[in-house]
mmCIF file of the C-alpha atoms, coordinates in Angstrom:
data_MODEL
# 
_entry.id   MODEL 
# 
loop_
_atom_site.group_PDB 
_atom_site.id 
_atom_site.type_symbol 
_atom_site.label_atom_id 
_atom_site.label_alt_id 
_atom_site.label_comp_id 
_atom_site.label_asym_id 
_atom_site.label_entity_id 
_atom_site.label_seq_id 
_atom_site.pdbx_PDB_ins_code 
_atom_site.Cartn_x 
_atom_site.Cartn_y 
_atom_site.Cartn_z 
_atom_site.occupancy 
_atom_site.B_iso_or_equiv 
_atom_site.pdbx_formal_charge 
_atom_site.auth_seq_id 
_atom_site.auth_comp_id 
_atom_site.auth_asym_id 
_atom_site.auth_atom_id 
_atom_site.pdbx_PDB_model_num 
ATOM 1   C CA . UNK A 1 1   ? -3.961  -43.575 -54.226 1.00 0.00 ? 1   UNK A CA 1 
ATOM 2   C CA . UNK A 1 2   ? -4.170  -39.982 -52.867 1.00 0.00 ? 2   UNK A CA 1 
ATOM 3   C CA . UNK A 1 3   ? -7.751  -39.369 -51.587 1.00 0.00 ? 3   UNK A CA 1 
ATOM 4   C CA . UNK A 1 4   ? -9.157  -36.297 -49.054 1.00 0.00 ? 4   UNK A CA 1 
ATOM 5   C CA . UNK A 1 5   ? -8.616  -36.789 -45.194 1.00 0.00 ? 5   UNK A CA 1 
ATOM 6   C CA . UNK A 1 6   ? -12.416 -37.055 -44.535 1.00 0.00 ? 6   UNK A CA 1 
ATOM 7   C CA . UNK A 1 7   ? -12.374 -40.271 -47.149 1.00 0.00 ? 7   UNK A CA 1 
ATOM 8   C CA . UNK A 1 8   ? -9.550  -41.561 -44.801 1.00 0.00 ? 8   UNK A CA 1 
ATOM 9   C CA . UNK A 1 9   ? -10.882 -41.026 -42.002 1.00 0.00 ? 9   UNK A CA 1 
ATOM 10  C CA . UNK A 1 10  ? -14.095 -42.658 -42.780 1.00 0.00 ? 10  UNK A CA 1 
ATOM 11  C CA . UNK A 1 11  ? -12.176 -46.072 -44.072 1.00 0.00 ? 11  UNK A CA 1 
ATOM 12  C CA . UNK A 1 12  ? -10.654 -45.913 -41.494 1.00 0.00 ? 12  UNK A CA 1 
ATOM 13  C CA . UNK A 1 13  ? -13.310 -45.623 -38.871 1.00 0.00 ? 13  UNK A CA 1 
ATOM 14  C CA . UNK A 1 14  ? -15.135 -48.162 -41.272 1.00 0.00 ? 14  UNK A CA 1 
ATOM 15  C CA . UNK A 1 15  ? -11.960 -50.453 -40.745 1.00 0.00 ? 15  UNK A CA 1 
ATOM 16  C CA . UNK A 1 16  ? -11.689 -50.534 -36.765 1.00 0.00 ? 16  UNK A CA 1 
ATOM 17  C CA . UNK A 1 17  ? -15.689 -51.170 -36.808 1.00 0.00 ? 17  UNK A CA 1 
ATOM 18  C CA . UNK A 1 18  ? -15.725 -54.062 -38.921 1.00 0.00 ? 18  UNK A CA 1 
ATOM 19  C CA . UNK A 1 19  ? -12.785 -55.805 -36.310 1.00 0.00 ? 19  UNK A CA 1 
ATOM 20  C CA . UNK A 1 20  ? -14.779 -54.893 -33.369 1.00 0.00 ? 20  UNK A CA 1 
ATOM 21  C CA . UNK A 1 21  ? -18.595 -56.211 -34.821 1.00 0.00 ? 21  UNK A CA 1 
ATOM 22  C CA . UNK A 1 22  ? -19.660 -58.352 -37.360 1.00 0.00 ? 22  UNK A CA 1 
ATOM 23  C CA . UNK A 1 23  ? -21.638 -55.957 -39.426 1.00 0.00 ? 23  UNK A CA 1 
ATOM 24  C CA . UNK A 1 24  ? -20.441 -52.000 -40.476 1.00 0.00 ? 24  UNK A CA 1 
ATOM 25  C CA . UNK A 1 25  ? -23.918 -49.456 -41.100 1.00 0.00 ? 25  UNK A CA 1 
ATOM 26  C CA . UNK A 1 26  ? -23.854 -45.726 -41.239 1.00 0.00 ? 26  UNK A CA 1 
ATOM 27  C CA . UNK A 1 27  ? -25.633 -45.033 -38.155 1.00 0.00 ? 27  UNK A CA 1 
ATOM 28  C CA . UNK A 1 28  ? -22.802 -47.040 -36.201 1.00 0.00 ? 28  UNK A CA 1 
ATOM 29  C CA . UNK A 1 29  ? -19.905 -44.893 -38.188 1.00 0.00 ? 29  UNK A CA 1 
ATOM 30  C CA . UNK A 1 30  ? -22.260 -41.292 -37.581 1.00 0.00 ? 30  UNK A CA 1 
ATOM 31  C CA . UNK A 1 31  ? -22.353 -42.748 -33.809 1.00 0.00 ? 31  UNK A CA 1 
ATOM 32  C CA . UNK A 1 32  ? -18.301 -43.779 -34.016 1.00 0.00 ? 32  UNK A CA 1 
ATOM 33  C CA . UNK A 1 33  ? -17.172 -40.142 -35.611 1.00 0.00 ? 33  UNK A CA 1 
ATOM 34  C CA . UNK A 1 34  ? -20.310 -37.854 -34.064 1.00 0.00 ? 34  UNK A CA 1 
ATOM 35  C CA . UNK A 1 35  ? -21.410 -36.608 -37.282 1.00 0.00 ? 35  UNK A CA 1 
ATOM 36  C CA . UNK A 1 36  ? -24.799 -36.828 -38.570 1.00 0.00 ? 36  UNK A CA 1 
ATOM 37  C CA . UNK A 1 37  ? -26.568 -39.724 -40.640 1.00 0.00 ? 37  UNK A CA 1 
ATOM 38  C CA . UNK A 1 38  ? -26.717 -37.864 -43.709 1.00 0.00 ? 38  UNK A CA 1 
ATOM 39  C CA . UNK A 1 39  ? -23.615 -37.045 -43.660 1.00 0.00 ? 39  UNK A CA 1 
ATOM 40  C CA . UNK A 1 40  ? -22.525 -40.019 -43.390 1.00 0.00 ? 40  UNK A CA 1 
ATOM 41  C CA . UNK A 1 41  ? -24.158 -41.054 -46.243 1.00 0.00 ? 41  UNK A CA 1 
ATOM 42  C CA . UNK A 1 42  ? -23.258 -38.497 -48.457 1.00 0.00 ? 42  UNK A CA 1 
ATOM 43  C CA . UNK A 1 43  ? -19.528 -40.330 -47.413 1.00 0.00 ? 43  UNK A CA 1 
ATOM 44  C CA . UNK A 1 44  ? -20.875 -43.879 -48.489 1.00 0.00 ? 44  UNK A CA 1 
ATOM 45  C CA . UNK A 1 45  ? -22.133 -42.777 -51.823 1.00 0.00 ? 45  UNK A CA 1 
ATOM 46  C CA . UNK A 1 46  ? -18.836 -41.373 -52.727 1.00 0.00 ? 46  UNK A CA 1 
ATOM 47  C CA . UNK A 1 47  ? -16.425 -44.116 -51.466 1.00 0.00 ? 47  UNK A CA 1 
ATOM 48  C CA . UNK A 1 48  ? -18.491 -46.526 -52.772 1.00 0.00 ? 48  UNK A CA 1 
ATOM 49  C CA . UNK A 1 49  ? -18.771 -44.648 -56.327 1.00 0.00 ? 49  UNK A CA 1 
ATOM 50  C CA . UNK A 1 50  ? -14.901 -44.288 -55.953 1.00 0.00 ? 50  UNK A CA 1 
ATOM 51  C CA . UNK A 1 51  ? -14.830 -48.007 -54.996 1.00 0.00 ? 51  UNK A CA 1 
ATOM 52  C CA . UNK A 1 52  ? -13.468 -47.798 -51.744 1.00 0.00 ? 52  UNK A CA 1 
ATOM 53  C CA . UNK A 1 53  ? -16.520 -49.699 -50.125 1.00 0.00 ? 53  UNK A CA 1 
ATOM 54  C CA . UNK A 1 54  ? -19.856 -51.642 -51.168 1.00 0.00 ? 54  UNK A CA 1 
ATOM 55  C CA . UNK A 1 55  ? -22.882 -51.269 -49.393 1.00 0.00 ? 55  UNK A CA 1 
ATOM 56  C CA . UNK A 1 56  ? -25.228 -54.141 -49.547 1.00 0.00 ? 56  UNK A CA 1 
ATOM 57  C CA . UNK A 1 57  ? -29.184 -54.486 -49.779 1.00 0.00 ? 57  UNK A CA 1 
ATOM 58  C CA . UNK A 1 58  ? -29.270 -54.324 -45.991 1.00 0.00 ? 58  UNK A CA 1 
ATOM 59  C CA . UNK A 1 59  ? -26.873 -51.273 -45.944 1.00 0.00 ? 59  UNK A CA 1 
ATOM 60  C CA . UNK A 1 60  ? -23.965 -53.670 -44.618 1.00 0.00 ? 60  UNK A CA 1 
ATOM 61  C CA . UNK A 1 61  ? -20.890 -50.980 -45.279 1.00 0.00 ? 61  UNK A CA 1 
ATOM 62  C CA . UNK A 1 62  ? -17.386 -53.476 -46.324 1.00 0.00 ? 62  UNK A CA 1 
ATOM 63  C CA . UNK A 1 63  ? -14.436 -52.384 -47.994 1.00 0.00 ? 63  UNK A CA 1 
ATOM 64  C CA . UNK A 1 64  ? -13.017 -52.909 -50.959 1.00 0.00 ? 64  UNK A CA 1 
ATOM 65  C CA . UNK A 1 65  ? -9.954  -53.898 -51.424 1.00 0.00 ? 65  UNK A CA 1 
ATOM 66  C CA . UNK A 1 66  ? -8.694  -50.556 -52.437 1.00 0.00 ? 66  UNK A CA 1 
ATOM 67  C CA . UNK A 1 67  ? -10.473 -49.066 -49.748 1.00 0.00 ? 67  UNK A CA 1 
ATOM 68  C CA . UNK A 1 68  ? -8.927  -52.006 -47.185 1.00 0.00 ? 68  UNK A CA 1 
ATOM 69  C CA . UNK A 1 69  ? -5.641  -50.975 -48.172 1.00 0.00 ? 69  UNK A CA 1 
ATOM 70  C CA . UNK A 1 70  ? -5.584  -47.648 -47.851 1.00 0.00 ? 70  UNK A CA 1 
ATOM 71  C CA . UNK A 1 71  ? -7.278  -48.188 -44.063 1.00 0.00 ? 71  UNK A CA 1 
ATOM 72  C CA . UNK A 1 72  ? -5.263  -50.650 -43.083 1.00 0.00 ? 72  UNK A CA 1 
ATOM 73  C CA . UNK A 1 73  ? -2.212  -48.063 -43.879 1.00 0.00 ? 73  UNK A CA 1 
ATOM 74  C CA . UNK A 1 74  ? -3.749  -45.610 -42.254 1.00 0.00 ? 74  UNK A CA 1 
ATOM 75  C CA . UNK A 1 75  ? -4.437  -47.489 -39.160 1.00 0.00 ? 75  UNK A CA 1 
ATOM 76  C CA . UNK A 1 76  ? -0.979  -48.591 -39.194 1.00 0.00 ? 76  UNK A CA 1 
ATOM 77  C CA . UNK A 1 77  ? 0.277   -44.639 -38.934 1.00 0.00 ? 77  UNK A CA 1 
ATOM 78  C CA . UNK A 1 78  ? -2.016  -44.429 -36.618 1.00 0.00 ? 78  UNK A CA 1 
ATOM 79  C CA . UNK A 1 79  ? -1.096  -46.117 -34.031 1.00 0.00 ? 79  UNK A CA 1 
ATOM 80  C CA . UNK A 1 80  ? 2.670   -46.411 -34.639 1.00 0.00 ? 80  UNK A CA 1 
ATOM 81  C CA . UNK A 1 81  ? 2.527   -42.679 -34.415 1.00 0.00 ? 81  UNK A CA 1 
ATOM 82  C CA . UNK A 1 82  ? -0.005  -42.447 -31.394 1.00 0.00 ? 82  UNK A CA 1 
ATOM 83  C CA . UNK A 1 83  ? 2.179   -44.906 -29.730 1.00 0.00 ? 83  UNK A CA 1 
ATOM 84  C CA . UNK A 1 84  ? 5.487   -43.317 -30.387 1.00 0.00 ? 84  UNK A CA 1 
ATOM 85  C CA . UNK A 1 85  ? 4.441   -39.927 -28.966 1.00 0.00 ? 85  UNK A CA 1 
ATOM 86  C CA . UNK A 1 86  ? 2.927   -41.469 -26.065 1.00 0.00 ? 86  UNK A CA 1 
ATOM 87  C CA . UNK A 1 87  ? 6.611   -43.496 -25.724 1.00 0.00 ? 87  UNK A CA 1 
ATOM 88  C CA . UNK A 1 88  ? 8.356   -39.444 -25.752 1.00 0.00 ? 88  UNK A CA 1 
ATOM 89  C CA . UNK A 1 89  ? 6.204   -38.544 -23.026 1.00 0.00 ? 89  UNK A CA 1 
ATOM 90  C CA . UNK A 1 90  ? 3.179   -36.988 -24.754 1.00 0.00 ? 90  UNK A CA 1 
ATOM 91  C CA . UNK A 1 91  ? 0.214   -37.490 -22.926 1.00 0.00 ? 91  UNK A CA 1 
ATOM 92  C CA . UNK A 1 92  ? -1.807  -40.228 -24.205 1.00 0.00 ? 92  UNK A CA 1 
ATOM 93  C CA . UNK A 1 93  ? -5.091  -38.213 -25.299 1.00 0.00 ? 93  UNK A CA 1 
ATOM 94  C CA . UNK A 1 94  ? -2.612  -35.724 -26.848 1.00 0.00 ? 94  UNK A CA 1 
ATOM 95  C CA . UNK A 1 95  ? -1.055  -38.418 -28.562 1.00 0.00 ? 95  UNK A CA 1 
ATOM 96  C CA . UNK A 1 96  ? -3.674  -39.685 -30.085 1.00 0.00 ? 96  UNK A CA 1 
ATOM 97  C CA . UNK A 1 97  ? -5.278  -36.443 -31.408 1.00 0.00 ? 97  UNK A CA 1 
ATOM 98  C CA . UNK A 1 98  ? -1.960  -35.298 -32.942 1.00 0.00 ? 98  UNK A CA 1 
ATOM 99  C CA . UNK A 1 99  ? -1.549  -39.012 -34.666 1.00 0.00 ? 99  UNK A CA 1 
ATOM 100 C CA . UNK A 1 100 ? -4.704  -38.598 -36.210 1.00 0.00 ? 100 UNK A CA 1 
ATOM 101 C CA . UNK A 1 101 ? -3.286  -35.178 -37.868 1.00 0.00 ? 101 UNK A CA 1 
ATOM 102 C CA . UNK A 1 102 ? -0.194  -36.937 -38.660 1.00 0.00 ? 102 UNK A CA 1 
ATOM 103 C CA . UNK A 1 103 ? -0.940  -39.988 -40.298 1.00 0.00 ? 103 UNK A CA 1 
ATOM 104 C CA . UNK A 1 104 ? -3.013  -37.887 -42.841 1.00 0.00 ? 104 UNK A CA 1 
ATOM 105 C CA . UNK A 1 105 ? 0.384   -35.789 -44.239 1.00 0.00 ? 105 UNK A CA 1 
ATOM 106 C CA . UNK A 1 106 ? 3.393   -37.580 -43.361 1.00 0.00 ? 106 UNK A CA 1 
ATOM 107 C CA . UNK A 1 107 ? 4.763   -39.241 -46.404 1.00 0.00 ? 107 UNK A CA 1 
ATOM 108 C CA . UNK A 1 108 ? 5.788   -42.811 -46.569 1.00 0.00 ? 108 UNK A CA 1 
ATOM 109 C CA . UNK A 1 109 ? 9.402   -42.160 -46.478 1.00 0.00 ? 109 UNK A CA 1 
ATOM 110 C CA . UNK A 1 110 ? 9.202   -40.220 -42.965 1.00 0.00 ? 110 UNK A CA 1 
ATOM 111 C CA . UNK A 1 111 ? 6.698   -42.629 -41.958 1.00 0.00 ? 111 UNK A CA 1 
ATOM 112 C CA . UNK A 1 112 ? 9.399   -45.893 -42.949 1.00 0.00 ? 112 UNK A CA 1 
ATOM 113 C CA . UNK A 1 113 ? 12.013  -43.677 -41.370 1.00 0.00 ? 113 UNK A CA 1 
ATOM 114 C CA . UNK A 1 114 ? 9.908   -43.160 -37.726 1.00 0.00 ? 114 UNK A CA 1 
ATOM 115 C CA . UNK A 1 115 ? 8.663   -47.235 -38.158 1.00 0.00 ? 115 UNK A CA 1 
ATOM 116 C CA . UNK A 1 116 ? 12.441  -48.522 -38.933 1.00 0.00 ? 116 UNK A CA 1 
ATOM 117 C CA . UNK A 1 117 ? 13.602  -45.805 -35.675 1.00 0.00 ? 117 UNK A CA 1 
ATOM 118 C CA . UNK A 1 118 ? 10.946  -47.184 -33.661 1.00 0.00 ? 118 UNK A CA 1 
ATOM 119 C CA . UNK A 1 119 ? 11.915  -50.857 -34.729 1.00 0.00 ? 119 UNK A CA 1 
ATOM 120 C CA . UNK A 1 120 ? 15.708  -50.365 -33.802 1.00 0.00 ? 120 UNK A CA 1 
ATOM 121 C CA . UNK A 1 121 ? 14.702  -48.605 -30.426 1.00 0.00 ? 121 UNK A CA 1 
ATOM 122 C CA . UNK A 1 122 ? 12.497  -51.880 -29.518 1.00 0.00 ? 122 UNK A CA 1 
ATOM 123 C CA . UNK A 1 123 ? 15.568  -53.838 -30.468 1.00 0.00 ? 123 UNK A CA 1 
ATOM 124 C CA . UNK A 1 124 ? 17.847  -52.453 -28.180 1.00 0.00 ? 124 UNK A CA 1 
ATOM 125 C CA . UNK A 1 125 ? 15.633  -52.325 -25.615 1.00 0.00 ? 125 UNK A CA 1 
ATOM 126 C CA . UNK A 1 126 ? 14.827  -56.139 -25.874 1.00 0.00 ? 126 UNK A CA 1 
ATOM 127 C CA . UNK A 1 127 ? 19.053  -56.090 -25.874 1.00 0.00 ? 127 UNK A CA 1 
ATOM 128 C CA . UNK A 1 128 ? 19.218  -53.845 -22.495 1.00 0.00 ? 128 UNK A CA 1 
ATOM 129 C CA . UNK A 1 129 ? 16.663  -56.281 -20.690 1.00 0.00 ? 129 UNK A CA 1 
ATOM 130 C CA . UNK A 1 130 ? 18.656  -59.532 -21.966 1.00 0.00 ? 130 UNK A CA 1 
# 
């Protein structure tokens, strides 16, 4: 399930669109990232010949399953990791940038390690307040 970064990203972006409006197209993921159009579609042709998305007559962008899952997990990372820093005292915009280098290279056992740490430390705070 390894892909490149940019593919990530892109499901990703593709991902958080499609919860915030009922219909994904290129121009709105070019406007989203700031890249150009046809780079963006350059993107689409290759996720969707790698099946990570379908593009419909109207040039609706969806995911695929396999492309779904691999956002969603990347999402997750995401903001586990954004949030996290941001909990140590990292400034929020700071936080956020380095998540998004992060979530790209951690593997999943340092990510299941930082999620299970981050799950105990929510615990016993829950424990403190009680």
């Amino acid at each position: 399930m390894k892909i490149q970064e940019s593919a990530e990203n892109y499901l990703e972006t593709i991902l958080i669109l499609s919860q915030r409006q009922p219909q994904v197209r290129s121009i709105d993921i070019a406007t989203e990232l700031g890249f150009s159009k046809p780079s963006v579609s350059v993107a689409m042709k290759n996720l969707r010949e790698n099946g990570y998305v379908t593009v419909s007559e109207h040039g609706h962008i969806s995911l695929t399953e396999k492309g779904l899952q691999i956002a969603e997990t990347i999402y997750e990372r995401h903001t586990l990791l954004s949030s996290w820093l941001e909990y140590l005292g990292v400034d929020s915009e700071i936080a956020v940038q380095d998540a998004c280098r992060i979530e790209h290279v951690i593997s999943p056992e340092s990510f299941q390690a930082i999620k299970t740490h981050v799950a105990m430390g929510k615990n016993n705070t829950q424990k403190q307040k009680e």
